[in-house]
mmCIF file as gemmi writes it, N, C-alpha and C atoms, coordinates in Angstrom:
data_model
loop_
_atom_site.group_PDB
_atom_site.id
_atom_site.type_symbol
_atom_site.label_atom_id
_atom_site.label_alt_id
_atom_site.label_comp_id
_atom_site.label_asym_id
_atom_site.label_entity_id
_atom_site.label_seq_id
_atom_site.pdbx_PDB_ins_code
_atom_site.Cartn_x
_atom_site.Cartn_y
_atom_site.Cartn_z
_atom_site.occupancy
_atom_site.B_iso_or_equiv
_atom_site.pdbx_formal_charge
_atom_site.auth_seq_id
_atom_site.auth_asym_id
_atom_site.pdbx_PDB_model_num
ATOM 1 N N . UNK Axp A 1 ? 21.48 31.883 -7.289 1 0 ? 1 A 1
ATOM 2 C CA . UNK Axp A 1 ? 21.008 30.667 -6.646 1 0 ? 1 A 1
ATOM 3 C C . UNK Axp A 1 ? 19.538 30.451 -7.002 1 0 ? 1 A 1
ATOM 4 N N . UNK Axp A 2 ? 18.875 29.203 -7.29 1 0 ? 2 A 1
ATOM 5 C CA . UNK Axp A 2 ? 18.056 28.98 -7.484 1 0 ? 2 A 1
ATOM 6 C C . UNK Axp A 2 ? 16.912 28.416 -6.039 1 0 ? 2 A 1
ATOM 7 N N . UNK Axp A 3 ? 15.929 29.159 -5.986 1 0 ? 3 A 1
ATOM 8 C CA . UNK Axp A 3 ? 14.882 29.081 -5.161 1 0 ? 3 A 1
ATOM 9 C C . UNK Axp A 3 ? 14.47 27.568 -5.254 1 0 ? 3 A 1
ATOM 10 N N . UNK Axp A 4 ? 14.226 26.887 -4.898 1 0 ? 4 A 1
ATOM 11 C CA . UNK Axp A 4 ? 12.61 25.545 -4.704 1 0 ? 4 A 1
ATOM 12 C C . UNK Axp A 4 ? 12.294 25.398 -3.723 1 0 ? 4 A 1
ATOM 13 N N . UNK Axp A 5 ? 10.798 25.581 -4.125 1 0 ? 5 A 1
ATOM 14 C CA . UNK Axp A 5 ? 10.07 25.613 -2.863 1 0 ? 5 A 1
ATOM 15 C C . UNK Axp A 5 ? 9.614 24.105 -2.702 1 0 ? 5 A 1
ATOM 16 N N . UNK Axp A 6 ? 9.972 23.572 -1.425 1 0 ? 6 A 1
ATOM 17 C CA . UNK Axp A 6 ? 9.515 21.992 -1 1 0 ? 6 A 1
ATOM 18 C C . UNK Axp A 6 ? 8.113 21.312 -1.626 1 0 ? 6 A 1
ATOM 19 N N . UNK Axp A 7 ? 6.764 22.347 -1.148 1 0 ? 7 A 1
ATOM 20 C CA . UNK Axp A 7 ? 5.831 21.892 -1.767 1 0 ? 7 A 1
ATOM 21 C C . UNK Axp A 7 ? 5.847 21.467 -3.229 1 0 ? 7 A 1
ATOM 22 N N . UNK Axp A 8 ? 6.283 22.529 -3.741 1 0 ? 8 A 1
ATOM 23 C CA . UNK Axp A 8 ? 6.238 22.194 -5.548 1 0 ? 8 A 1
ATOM 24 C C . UNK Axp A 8 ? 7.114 20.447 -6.138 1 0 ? 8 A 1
ATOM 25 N N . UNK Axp A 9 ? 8.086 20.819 -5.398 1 0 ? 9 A 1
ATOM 26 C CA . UNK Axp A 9 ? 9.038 19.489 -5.268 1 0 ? 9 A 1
ATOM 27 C C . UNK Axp A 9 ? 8.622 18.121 -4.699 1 0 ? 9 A 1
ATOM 28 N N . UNK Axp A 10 ? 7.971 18.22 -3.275 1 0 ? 10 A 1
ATOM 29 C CA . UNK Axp A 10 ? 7.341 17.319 -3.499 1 0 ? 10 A 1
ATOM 30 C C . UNK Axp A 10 ? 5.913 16.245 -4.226 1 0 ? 10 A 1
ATOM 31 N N . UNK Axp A 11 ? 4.79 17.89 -5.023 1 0 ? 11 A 1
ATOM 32 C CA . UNK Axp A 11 ? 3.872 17.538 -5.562 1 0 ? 11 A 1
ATOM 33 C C . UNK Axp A 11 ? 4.259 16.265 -7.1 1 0 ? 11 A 1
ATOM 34 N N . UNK Axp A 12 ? 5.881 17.42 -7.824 1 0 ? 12 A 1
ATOM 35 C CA . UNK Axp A 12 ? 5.975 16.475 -8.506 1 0 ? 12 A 1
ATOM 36 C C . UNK Axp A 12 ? 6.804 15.161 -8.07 1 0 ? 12 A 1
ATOM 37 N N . UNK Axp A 13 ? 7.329 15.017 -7.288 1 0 ? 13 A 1
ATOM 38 C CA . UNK Axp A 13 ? 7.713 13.108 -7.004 1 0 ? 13 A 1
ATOM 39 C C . UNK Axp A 13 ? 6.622 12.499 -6.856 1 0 ? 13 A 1
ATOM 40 N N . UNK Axp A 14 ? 5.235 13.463 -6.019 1 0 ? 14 A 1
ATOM 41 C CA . UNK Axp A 14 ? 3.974 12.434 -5.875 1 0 ? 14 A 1
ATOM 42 C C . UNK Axp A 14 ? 3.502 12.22 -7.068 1 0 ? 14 A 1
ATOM 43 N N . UNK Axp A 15 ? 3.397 12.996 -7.898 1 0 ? 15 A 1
ATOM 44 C CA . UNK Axp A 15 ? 2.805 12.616 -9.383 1 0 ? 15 A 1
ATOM 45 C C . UNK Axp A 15 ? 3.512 11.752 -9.978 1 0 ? 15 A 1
ATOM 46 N N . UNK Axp A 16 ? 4.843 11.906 -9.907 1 0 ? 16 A 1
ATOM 47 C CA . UNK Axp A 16 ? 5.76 10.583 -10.47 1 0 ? 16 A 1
ATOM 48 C C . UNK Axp A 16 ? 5.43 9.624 -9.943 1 0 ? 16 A 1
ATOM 49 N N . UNK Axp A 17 ? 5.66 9.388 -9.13 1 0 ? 17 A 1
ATOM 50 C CA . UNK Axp A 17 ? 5.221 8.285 -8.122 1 0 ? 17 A 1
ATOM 51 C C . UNK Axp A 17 ? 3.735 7.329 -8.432 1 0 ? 17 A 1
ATOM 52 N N . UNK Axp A 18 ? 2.734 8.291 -8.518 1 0 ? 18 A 1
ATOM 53 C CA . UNK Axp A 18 ? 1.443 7.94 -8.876 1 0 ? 18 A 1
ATOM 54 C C . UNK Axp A 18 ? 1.827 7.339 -10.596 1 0 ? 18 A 1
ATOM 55 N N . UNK Axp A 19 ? 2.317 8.108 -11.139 1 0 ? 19 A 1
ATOM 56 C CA . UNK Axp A 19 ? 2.565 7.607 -12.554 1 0 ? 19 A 1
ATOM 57 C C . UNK Axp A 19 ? 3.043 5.988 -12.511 1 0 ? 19 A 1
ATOM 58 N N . UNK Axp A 20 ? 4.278 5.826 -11.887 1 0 ? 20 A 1
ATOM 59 C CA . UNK Axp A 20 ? 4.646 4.566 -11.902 1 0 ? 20 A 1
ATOM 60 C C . UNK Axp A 20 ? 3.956 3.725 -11.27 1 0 ? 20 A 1
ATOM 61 N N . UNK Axp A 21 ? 3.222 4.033 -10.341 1 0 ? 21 A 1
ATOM 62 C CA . UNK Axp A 21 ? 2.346 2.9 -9.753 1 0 ? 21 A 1
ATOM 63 C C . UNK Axp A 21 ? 0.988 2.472 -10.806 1 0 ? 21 A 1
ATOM 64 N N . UNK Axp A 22 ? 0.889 3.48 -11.04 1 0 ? 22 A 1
ATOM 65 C CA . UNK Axp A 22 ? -0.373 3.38 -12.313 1 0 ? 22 A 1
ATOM 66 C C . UNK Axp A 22 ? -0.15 2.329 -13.626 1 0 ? 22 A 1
ATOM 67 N N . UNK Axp A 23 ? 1.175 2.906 -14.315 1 0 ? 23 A 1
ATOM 68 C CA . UNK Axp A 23 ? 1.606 1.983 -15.491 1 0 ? 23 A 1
ATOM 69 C C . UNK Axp A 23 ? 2.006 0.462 -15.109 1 0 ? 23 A 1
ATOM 70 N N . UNK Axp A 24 ? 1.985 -0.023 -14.001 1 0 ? 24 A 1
ATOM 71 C CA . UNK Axp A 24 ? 2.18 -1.174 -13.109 1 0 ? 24 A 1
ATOM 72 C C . UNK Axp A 24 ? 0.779 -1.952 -13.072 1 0 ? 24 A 1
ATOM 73 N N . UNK Axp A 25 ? -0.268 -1.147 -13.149 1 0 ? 25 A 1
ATOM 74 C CA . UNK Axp A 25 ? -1.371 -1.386 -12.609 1 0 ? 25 A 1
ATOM 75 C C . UNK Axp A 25 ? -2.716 -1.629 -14.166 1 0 ? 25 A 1
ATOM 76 N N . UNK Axp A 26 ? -2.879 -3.18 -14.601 1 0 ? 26 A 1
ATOM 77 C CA . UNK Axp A 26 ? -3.338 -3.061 -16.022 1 0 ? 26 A 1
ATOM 78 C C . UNK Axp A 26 ? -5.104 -2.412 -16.003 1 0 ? 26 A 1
ATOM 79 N N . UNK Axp A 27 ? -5.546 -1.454 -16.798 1 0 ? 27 A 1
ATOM 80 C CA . UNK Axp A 27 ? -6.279 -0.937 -16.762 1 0 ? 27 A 1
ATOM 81 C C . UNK Axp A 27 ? -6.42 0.37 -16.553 1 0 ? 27 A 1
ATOM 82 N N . UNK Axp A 28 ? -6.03 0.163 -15.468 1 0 ? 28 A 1
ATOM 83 C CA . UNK Axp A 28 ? -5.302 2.218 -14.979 1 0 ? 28 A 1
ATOM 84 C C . UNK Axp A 28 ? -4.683 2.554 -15.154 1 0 ? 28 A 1
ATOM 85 N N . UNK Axp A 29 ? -3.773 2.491 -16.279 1 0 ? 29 A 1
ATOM 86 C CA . UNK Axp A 29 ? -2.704 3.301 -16.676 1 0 ? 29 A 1
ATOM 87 C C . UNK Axp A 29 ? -2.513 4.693 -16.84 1 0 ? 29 A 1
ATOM 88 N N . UNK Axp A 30 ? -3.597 4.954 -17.342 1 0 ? 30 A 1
ATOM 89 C CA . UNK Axp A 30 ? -4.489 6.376 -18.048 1 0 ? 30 A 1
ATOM 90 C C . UNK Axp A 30 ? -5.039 7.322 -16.92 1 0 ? 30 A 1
ATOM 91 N N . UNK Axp A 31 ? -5.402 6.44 -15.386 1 0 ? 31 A 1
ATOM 92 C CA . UNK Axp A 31 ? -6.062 7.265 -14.41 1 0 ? 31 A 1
ATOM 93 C C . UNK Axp A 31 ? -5.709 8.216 -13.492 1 0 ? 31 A 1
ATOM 94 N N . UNK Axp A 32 ? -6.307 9.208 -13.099 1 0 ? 32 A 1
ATOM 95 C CA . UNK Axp A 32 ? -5.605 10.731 -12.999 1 0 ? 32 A 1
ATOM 96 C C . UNK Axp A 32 ? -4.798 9.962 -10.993 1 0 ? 32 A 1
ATOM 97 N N . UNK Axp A 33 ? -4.166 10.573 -11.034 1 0 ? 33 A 1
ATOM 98 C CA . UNK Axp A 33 ? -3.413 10.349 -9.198 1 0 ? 33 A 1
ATOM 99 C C . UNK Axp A 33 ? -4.897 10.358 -8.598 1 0 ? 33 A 1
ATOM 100 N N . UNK Axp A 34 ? -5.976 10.953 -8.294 1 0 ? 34 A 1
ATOM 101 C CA . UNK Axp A 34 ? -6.6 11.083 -7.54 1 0 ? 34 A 1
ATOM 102 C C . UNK Axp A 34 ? -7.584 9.737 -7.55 1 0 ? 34 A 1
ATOM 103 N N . UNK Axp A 35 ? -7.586 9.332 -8.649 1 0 ? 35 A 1
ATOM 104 C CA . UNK Axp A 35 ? -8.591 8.017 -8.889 1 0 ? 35 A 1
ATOM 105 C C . UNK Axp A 35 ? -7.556 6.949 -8.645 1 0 ? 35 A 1
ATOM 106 N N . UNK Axp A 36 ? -6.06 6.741 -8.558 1 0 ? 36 A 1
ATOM 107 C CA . UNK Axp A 36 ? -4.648 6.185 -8.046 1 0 ? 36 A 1
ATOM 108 C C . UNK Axp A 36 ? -5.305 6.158 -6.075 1 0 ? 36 A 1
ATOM 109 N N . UNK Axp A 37 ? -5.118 7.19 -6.001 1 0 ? 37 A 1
ATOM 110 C CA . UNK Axp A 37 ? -5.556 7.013 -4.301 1 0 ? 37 A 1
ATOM 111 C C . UNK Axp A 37 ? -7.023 6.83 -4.04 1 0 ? 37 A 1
ATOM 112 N N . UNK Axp A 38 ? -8.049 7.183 -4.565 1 0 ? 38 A 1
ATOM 113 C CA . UNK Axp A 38 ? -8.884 6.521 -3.748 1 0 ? 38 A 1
ATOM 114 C C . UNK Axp A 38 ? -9.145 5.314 -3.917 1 0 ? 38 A 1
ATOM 115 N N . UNK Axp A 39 ? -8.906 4.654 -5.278 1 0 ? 39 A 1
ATOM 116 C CA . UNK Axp A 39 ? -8.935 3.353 -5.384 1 0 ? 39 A 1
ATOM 117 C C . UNK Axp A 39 ? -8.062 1.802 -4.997 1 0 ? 39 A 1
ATOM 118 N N . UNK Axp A 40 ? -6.289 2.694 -4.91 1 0 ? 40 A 1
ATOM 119 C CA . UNK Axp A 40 ? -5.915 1.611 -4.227 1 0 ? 40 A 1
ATOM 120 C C . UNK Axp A 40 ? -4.822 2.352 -2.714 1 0 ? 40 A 1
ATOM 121 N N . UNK Axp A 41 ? -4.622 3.324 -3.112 1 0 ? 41 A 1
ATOM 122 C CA . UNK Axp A 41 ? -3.852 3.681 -1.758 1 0 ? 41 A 1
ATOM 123 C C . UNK Axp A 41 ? -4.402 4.165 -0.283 1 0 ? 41 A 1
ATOM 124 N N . UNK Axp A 42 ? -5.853 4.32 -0.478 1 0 ? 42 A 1
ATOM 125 C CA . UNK Axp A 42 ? -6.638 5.175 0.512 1 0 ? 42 A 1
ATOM 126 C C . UNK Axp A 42 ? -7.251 3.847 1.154 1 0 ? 42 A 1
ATOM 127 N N . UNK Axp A 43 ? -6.879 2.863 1.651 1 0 ? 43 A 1
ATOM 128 C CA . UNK Axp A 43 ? -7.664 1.227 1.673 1 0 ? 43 A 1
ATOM 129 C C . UNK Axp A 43 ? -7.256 1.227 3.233 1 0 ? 43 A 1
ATOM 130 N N . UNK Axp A 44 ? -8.076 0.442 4.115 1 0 ? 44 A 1
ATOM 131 C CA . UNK Axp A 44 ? -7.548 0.104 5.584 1 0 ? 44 A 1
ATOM 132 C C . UNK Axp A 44 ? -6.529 -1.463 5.034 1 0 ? 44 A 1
ATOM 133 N N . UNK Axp A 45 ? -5.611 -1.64 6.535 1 0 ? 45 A 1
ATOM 134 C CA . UNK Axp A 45 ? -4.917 -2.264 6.203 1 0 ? 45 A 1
ATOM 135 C C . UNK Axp A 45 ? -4.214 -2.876 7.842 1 0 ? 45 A 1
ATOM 136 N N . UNK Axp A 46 ? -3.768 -3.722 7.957 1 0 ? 46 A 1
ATOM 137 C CA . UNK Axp A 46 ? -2.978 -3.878 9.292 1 0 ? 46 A 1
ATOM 138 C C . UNK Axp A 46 ? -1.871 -4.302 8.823 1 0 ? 46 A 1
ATOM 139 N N . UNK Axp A 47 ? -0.828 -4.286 9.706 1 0 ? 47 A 1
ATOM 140 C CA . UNK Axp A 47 ? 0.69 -5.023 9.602 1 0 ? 47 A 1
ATOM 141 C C . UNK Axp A 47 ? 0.938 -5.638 11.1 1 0 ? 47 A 1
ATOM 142 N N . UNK Axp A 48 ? 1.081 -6.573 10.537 1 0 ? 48 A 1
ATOM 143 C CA . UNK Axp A 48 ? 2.471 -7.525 11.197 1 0 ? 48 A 1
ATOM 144 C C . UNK Axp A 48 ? 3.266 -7.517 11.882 1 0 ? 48 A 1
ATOM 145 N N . UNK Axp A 49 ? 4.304 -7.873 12.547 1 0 ? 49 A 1
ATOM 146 C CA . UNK Axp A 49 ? 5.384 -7.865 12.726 1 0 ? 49 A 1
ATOM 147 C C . UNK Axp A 49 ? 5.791 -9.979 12.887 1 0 ? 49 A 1
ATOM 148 N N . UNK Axp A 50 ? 6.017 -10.177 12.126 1 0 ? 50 A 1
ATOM 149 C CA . UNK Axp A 50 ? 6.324 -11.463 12.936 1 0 ? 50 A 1
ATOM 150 C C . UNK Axp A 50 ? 7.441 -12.408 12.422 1 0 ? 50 A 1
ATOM 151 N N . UNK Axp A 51 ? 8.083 -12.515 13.693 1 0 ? 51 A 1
ATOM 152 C CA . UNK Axp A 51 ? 9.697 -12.827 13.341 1 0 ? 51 A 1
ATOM 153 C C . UNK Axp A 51 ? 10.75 -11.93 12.215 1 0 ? 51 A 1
ATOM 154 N N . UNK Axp A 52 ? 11.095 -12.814 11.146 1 0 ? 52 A 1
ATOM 155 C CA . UNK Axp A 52 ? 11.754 -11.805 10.359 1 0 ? 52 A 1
ATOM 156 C C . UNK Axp A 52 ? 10.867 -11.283 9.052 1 0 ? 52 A 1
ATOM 157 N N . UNK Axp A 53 ? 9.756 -11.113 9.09 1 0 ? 53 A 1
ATOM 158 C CA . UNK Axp A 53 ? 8.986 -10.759 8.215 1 0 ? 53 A 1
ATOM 159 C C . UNK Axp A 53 ? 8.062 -9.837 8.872 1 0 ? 53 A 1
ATOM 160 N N . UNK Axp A 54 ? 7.151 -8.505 7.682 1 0 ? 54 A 1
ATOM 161 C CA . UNK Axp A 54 ? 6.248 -7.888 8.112 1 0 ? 54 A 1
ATOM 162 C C . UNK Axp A 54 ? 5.083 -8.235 6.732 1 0 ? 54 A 1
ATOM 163 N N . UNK Axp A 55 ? 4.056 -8.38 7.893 1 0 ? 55 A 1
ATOM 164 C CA . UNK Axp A 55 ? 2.959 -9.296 6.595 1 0 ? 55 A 1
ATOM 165 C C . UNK Axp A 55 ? 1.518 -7.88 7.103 1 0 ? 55 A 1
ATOM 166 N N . UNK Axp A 56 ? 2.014 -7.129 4.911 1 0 ? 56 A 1
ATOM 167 C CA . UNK Axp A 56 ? 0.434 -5.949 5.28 1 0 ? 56 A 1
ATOM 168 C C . UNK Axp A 56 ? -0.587 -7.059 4.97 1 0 ? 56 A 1
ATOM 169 N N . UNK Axp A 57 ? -1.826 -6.779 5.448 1 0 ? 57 A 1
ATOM 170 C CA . UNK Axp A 57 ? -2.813 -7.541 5.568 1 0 ? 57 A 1
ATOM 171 C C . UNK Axp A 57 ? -3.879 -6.076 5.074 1 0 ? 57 A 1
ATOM 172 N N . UNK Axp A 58 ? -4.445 -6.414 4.027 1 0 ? 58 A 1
ATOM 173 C CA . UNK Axp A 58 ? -5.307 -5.747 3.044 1 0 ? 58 A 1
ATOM 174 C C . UNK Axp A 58 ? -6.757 -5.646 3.046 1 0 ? 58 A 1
ATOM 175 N N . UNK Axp A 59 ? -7.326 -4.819 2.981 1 0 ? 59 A 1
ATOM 176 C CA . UNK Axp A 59 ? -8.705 -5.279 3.021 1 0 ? 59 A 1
ATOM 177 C C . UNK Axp A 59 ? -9.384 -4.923 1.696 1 0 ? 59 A 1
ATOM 178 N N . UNK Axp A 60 ? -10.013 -6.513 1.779 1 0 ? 60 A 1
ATOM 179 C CA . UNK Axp A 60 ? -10.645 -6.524 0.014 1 0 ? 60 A 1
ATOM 180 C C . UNK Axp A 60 ? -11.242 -5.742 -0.517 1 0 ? 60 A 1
ATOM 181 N N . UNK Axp A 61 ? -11.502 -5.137 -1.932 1 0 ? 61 A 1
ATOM 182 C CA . UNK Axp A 61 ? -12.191 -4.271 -2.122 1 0 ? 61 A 1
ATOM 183 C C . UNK Axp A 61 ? -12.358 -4.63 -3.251 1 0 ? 61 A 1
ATOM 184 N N . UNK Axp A 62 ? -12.752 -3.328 -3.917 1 0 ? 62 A 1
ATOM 185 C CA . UNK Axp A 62 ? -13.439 -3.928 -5.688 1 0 ? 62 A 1
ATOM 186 C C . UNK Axp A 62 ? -12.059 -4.09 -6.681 1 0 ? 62 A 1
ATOM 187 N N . UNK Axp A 63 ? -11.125 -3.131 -6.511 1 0 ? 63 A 1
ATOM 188 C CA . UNK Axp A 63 ? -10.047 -3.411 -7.06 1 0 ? 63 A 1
ATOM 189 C C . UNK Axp A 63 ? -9.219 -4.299 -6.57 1 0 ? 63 A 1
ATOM 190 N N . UNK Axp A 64 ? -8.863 -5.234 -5.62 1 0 ? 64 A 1
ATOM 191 C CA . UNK Axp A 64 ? -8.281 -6.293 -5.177 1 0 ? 64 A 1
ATOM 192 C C . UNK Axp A 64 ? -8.225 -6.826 -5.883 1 0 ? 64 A 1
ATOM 193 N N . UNK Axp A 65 ? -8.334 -7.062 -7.004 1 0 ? 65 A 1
ATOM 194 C CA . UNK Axp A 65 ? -8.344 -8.699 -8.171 1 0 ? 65 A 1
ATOM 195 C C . UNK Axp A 65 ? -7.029 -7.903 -9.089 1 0 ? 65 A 1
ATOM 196 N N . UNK Axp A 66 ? -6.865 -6.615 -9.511 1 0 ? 66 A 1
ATOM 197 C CA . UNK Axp A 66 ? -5.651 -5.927 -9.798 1 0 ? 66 A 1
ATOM 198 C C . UNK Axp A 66 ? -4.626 -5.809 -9.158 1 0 ? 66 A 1
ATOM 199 N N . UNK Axp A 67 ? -4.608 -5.817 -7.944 1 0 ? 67 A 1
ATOM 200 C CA . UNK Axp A 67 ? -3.219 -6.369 -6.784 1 0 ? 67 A 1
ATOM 201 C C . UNK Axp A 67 ? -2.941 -7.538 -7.056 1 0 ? 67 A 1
ATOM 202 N N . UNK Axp A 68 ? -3.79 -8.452 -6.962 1 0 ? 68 A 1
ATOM 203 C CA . UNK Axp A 68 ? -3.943 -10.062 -6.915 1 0 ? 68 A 1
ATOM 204 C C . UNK Axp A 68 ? -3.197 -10.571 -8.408 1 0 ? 68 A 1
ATOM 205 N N . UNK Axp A 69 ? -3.801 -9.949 -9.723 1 0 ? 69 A 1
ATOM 206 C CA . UNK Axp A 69 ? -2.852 -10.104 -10.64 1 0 ? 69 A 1
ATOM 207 C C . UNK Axp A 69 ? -1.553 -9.718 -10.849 1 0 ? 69 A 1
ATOM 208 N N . UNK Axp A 70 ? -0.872 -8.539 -10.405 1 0 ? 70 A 1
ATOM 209 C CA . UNK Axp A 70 ? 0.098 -8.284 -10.662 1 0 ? 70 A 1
ATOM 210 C C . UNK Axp A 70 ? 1.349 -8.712 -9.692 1 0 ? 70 A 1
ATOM 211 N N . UNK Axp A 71 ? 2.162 -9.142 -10.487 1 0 ? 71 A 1
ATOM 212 C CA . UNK Axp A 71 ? 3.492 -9.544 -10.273 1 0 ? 71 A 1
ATOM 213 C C . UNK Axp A 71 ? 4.078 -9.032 -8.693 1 0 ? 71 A 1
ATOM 214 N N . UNK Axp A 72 ? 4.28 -7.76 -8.827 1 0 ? 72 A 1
ATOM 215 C CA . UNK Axp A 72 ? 4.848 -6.827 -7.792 1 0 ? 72 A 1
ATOM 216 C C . UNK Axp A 72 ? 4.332 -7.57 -6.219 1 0 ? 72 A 1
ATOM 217 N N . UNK Axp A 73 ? 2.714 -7.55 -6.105 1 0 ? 73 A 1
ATOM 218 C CA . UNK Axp A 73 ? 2.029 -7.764 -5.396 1 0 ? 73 A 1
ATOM 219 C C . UNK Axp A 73 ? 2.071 -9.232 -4.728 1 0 ? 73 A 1
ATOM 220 N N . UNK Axp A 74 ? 2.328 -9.825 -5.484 1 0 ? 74 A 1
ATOM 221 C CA . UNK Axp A 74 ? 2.706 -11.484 -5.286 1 0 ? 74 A 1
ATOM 222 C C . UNK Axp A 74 ? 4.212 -12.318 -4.522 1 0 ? 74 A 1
ATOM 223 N N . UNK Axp A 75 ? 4.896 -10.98 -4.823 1 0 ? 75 A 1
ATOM 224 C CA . UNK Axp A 75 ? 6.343 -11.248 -4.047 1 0 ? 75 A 1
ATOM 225 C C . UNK Axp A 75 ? 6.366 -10.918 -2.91 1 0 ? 75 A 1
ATOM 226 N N . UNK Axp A 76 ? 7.704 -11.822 -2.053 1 0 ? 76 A 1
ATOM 227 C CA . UNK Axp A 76 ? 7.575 -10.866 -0.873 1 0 ? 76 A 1
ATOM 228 C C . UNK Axp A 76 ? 9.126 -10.184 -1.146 1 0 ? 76 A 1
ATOM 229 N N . UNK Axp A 77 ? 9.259 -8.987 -0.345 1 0 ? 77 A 1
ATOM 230 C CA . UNK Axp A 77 ? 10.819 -8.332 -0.628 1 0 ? 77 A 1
ATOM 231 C C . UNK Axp A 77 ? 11.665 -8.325 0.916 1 0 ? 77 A 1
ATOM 232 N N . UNK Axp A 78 ? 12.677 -8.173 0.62 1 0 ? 78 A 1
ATOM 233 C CA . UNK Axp A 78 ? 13.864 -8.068 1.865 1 0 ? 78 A 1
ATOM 234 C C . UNK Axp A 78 ? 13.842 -6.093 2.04 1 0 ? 78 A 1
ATOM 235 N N . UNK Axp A 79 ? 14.001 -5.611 3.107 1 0 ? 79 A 1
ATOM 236 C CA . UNK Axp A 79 ? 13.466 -4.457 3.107 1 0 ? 79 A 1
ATOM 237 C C . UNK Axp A 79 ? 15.075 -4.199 4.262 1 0 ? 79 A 1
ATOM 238 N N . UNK Axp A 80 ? 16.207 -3.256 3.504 1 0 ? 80 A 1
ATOM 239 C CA . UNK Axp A 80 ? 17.677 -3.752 4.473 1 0 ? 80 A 1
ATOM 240 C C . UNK Axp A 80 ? 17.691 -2.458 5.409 1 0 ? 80 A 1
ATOM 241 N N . UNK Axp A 81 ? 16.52 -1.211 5.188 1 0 ? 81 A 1
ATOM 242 C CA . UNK Axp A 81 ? 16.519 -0.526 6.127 1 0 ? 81 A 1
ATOM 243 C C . UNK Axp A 81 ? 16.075 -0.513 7.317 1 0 ? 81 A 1
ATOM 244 N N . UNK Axp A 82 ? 15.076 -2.63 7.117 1 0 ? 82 A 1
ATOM 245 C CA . UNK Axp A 82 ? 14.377 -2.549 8.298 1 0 ? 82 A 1
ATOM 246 C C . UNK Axp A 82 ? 14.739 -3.683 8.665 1 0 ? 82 A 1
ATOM 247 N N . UNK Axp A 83 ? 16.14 -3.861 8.849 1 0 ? 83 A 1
ATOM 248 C CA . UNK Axp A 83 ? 16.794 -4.972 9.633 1 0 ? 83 A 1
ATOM 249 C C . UNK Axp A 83 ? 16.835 -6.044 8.571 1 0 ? 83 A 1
ATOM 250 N N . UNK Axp A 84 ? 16.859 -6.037 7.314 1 0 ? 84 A 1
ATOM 251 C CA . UNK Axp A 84 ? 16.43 -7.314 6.241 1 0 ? 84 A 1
ATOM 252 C C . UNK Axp A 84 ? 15.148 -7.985 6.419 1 0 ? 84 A 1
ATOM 253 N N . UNK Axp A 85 ? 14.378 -7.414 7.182 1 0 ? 85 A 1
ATOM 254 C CA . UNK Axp A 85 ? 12.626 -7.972 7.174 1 0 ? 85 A 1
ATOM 255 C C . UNK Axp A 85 ? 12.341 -7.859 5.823 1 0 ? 85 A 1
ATOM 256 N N . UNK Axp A 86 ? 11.697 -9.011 5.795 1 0 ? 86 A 1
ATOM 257 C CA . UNK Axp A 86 ? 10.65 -9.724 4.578 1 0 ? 86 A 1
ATOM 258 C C . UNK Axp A 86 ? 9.41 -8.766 4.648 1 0 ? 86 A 1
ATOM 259 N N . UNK Axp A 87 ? 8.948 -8.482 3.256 1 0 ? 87 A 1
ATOM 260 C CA . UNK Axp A 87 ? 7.828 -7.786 3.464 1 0 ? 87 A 1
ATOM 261 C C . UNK Axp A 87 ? 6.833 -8.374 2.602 1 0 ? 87 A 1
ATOM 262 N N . UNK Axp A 88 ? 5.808 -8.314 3.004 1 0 ? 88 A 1
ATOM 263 C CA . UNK Axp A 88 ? 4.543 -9.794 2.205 1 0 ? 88 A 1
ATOM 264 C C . UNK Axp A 88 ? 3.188 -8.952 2.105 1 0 ? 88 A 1
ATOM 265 N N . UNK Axp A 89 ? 2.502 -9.253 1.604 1 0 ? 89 A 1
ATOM 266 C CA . UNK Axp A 89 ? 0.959 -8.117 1.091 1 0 ? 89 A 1
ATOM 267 C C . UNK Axp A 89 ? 0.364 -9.901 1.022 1 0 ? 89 A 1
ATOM 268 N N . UNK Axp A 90 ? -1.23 -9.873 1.835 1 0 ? 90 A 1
ATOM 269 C CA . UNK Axp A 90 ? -1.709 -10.568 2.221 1 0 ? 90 A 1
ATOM 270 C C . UNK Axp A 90 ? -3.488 -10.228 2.345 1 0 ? 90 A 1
ATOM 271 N N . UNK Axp A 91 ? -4.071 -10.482 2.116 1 0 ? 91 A 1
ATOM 272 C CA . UNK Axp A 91 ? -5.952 -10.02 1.645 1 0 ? 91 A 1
ATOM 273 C C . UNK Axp A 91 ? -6.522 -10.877 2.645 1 0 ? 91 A 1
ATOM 274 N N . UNK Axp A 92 ? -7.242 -9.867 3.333 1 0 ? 92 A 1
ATOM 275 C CA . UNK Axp A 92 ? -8.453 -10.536 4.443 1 0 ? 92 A 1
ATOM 276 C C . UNK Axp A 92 ? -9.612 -9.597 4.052 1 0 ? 92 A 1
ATOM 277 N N . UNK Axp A 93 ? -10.527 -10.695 4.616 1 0 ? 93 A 1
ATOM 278 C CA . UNK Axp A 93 ? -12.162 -10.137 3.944 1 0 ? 93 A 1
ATOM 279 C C . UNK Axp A 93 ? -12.707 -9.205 5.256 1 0 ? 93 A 1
C-alpha cells in the first residue's frame, strides 16, 4: 500500500492551482505562487448575498486593471452547489 501524506498532496493541488490561475493572468504567467498570493489572492474583499446572486466586492489595488482585463473576471457564473446563485466580482475604491 502506498503511504500519502495530506500535506504533500495538498501543497501540490495548491501549486497547480496557482499555476492555472497565473497562465490566466497576462503578465504573470512566469510568477512564483507566492508573488500569485500576495498580489491578487491576499486582497480584502466583502460579499453579498442578494437575492439569487452573490456579488464579491474587491478592493482596488495596483493589480486590479489585470482582473478588469480578463475574461474570467468579467462574467458572472451559476454556482449549483450554492442553490444556482449567480456569482459576480465587482471593484470598490
Amino acid at each position: 500500500m502506498i503511504q500519502i501524506y495530506f500535506d504533500v498532496v495538498l501543497t501540490i493541488v495548491a501549486d497547480t492551482l496557482y499555476r492555472l490561475l497565473a497562465d490566466d493572468l497576462k503578465r504573470f504567467e512566469d510568477c512564483t505562487p507566492k508573488t500569485i498570493f500576495s498580489d491578487f489572492i491576499n486582497c480584502r474583499c466583502n460579499e453579498e448575498v442578494v437575492g439569487e446572486g452573490i456579488i464579491v466586492k474587491m478592493k482596488k489595488k495596483a493589480t486590479t486593471h489585470v482582473f478588469k482585463s480578463n475574461e474570467i473576471f468579467q462574467k458572472s457564473y451559476t454556482i449549483p452547489w450554492l442553490g444556482n446563485k449567480r456569482l459576480r466580482f465587482d471593484w470598490i475604491s
